[in-house]
C-alpha positions in Angstrom: -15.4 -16.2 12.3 -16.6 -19.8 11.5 -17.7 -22.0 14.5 -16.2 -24.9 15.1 -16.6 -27.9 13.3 -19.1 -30.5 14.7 -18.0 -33.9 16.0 -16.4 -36.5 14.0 -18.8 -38.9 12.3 -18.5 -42.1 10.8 -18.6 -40.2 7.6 -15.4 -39.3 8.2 -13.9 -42.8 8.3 -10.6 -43.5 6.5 -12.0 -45.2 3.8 -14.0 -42.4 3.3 -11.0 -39.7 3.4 -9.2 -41.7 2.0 -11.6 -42.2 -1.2 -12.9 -38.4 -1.2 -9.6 -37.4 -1.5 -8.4 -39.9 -4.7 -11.2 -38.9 -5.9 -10.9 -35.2 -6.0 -7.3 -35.8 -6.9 -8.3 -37.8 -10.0 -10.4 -35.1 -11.3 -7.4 -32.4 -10.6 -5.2 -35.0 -12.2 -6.8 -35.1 -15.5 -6.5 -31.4 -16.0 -3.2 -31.0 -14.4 -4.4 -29.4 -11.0 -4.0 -30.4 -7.4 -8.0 -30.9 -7.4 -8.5 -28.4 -4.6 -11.3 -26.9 -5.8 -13.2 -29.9 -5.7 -12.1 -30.9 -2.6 -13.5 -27.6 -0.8 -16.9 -28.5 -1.4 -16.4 -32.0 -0.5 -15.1 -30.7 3.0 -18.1 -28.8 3.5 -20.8 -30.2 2.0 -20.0 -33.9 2.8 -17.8 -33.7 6.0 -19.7 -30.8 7.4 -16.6 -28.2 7.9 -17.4 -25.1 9.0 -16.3 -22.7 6.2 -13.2 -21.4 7.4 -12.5 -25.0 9.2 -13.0 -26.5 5.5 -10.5 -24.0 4.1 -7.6 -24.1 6.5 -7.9 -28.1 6.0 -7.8 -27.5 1.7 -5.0 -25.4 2.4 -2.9 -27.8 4.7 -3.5 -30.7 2.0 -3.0 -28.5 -0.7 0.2 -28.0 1.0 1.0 -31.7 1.1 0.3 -32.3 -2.8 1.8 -29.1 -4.7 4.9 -30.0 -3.2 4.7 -34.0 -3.8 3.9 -32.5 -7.1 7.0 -30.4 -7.5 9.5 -33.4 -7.4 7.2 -35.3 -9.7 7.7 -33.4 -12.5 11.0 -32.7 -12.7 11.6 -35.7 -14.8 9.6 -33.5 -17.3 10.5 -30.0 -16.3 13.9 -29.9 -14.7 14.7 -27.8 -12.0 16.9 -25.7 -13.8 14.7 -24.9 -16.0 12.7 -23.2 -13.4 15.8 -21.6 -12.1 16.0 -19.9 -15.6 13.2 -18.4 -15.2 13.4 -17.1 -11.8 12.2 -13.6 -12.5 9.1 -14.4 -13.7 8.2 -16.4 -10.2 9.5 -13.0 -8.1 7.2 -11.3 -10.2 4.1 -13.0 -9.6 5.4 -13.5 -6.2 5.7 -9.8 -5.2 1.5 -9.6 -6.0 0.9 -12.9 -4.7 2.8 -12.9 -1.1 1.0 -10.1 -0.2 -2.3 -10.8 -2.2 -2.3 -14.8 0.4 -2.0 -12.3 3.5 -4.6 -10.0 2.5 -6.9 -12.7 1.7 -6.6 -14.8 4.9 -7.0 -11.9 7.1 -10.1 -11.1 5.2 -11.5 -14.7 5.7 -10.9 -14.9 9.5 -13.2 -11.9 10.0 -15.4 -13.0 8.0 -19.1 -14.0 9.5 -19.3 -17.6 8.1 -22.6 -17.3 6.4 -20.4 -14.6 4.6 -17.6 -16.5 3.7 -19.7 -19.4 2.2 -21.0 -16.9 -0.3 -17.5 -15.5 -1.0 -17.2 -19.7 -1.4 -19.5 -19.8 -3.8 -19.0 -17.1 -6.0 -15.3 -18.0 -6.5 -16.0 -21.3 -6.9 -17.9 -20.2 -10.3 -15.7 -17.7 -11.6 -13.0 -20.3 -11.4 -15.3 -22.7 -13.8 -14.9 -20.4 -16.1 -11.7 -19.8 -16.3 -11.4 -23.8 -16.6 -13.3 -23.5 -19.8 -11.7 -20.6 -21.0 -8.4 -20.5 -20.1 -7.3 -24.3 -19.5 -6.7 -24.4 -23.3 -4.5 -21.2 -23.7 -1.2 -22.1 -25.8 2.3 -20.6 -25.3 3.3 -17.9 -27.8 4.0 -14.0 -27.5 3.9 -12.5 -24.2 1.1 -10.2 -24.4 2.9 -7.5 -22.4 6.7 -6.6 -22.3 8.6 -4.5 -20.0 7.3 -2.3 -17.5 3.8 -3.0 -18.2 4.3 -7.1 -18.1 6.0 -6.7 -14.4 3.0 -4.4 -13.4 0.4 -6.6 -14.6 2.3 -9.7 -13.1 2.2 -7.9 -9.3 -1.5 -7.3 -10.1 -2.3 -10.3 -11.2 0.0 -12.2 -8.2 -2.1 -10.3 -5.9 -5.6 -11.2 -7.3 -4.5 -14.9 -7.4 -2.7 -15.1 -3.8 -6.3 -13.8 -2.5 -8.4 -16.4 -4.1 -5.4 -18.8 -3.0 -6.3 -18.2 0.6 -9.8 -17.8 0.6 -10.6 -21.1 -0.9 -7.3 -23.2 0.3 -6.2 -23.9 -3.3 -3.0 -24.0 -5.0 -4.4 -21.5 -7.5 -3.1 -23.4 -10.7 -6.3 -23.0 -12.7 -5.2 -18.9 -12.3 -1.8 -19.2 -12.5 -1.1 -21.5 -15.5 -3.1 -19.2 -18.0 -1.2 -15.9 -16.2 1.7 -17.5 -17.1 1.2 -18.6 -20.5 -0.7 -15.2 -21.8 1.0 -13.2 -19.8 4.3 -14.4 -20.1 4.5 -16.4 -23.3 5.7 -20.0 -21.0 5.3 -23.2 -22.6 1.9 -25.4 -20.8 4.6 -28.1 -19.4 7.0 -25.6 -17.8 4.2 -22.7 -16.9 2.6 -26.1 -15.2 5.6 -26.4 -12.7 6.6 -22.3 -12.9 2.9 -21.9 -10.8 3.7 -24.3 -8.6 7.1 -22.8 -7.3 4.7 -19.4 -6.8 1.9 -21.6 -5.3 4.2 -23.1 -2.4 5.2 -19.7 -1.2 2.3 -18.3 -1.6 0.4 -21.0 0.2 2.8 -21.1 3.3 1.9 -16.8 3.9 -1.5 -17.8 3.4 -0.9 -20.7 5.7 1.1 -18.7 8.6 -1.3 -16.3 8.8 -4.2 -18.7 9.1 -2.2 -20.6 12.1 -2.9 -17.1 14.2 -6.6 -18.0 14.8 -8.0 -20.3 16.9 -10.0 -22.1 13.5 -6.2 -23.4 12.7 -6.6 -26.1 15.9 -9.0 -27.5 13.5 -5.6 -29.5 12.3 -4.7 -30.7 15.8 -8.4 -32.4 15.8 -8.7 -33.6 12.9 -4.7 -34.9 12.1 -6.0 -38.9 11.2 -8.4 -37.7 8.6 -6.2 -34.8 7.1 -3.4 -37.0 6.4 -5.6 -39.9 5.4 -7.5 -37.7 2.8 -4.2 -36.0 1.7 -2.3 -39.5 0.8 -5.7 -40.4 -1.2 -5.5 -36.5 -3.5 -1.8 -37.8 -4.1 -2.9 -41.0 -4.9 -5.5 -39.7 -7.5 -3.5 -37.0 -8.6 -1.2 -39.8 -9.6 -4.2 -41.9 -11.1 -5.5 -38.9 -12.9 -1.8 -38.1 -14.6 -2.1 -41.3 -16.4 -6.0 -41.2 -17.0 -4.9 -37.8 -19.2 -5.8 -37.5 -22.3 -7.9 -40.9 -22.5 -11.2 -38.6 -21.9 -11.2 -35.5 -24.4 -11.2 -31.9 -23.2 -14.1 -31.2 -25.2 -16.0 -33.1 -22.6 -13.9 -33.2 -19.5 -14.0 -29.1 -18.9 -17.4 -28.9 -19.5 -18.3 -31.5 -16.9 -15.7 -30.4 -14.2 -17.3 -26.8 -15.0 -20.4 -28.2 -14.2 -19.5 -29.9 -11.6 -17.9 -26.6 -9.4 -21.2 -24.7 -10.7 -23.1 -27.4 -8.2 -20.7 -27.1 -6.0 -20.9 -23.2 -5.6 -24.6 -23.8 -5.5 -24.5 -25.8 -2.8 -22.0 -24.2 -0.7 -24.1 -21.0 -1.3 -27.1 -22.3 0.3 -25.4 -24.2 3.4 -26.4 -23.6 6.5 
């Protein structure tokens, strides 16, 4: 279990919550994500977090932005058209609920110097995804039947665990699920992952508020909501900054930028 998390510093100032957090948004923004990845890191390595500390306050701001991000886009993706496609969020849903549970029970008994590893290492495998599955394009399912609602469970479950060990949303997981798996268009698999993120994130969430790490929120309420307003804020900067740097370079550098991160989180002490 992580210790607690030392003292406020001036560090930790509005205007620098505040700027972390439109900064980590920005970066999410420009590849359609919440930027929570990033902002892990920053909680740790910059604000000092304890591990578990760090991840409960991802997951509470992660909270705040998927679902300012839900209402957002439904100029572009209607809500009925996630209605039409309700089976394929119960799907990933029925791996997923489970898979958030499962994970956040796993990171509260975890020794901290543990969990930073388990940090790390996720924090890597999701750069690559980012390079290689950010650019996947809608066409045939690659499963039907049986075998598709097997493989969405599965792959529900694998994604609601790395949901709630690192507080994220899981978008950089779910959107390619959604549109190899399933065969969903980018723009409507974009908004499909973020009616199984919110779900998935509350479980992940509820179980996290039964150890004593959670009163982490309770101390820290100024700086979560000042840091949370700025990731909406750059999420919203980063939405209109898309598609003015290419992908070509922008993955790559993001990549680069979680391999860092991982490597730094992996050595913290």
């Amino acid at each position: 279990m992580s210790e607690p998390a030392a003292a406020m510093t001036t560090s930790q100032s509005a205007p620098a919550s505040f700027g972390g957090g439109a900064l980590i948004g920005t970066l999410g923004g420009l590849i359609g994500l919440g930027g929570a990845e990033f902002r892990l890191p920053l909680l740790i390595g910059f604000f000092n977090f304890a591990a578990l500390e760090a991840v409960i306050l991802n997951k509470a701001m992660s909270l705040v932005v998927v679902a300012s991000a839900l209402p957002f886009r439904a100029a572009t993706v209607p809500f009925s058209a996630i209605a039409d496609h309700w089976t394929i969020v119960v799907n990933l849903l029925a791996g997923s609920l489970l898979g958030a549970w499962f994970g956040a029970g796993w990171a509260v008994r975890l020794r901290s110097e543990t969990l930073y590893k388990v940090i790390s290492i996720m924090l890597a495998l999701i750069a690559v995804v980012l390079i290689l599955g950010h650019d996947a394009t809608a066409g045939q399912p690659v499963l039907i039947g049986t075998a598709q609602i097997v493989a969405g469970i599965a792959a529900g479950f694998i994604i609601g665990i790395v949901a709630s060990l690192l507080g994220v949303a899981g978008g950089e997981l779910l959107i390619p699920t959604l549109v190899l798996l399933f065969g969903a268009d980018i723009k409507l698999a974009g908004s499909l992952s973020l009616a199984v993120s919110l779900p998935t994130m509350l479980v992940g969430f509820t179980r996290y508020s039964r150890d004593q790490s959670f009163s982490v929120l309770g101390r820290n309420k100024v700086f979560l909501l000042t840091m949370a307003v700025g990731s909406i804020v750059g999420a919203f900067i980063g939405g209109l900054l898309l598609g003015i740097v290419p992908n070509g370079l922008l993955l790559p550098l993001l990549a680069v930028i979680l391999i860092v991160s991982a490597w730094k989180v992996w050595h913290h002490k």
